[in-house]
C-alpha positions as CSV (number, residue, x, y, z in Angstrom):
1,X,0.0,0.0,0.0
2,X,1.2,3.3,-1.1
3,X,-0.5,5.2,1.4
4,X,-0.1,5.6,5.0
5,X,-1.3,3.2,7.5
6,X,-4.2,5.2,8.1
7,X,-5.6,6.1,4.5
8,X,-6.4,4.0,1.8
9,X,-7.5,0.6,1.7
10,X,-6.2,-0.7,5.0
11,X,-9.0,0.1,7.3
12,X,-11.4,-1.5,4.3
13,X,-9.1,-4.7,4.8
14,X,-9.3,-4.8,8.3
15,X,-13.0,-4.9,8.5
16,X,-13.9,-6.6,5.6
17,X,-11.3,-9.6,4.8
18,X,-11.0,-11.5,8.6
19,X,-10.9,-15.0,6.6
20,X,-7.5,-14.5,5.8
21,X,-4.5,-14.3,7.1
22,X,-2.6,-11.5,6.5
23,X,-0.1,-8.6,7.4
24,X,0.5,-5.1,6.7
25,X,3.3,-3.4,4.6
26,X,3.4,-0.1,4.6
27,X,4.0,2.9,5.8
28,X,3.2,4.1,9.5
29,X,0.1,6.6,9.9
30,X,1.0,9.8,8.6
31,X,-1.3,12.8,8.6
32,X,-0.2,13.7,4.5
33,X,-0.1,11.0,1.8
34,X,3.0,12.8,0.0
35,X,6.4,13.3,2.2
36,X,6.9,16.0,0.8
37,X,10.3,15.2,-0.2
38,X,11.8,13.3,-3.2
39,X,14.4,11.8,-1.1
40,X,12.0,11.0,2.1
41,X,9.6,10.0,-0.5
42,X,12.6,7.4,-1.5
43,X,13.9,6.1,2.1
44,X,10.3,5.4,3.3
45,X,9.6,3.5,0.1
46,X,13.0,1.5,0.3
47,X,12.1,0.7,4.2
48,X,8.6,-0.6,2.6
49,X,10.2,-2.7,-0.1
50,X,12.7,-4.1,1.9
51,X,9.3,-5.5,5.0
52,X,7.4,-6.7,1.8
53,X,10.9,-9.4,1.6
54,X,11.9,-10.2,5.0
């Protein structure tokens, strides 16, 4: 999810899919979508990338 932990689909999941078992990747809550900067923008989508693998 490209979106913070509180926007987007997440809180859709969480009420609607408890037959299967899954876990988020994401970003933490933030009160903005956008970071605002090109290289935040990069670290926090490298820090998502690299949960999605481990």
């Amino acid at each position: 999810q490209e979106e913070p932990k509180n926007m987007g689909a997440y809180g859709y999941m969480l009420m609607n899919f408890d037959l299967v078992k899954w876990r988020y990747v994401g970003t933490p809550a933030y009160a903005a979508p956008a970071s605002g900067s090109h290289t935040r923008d990069r670290k926090r989508h490298n820090e998502v990338i690299t949960k999605v693998f481990e």
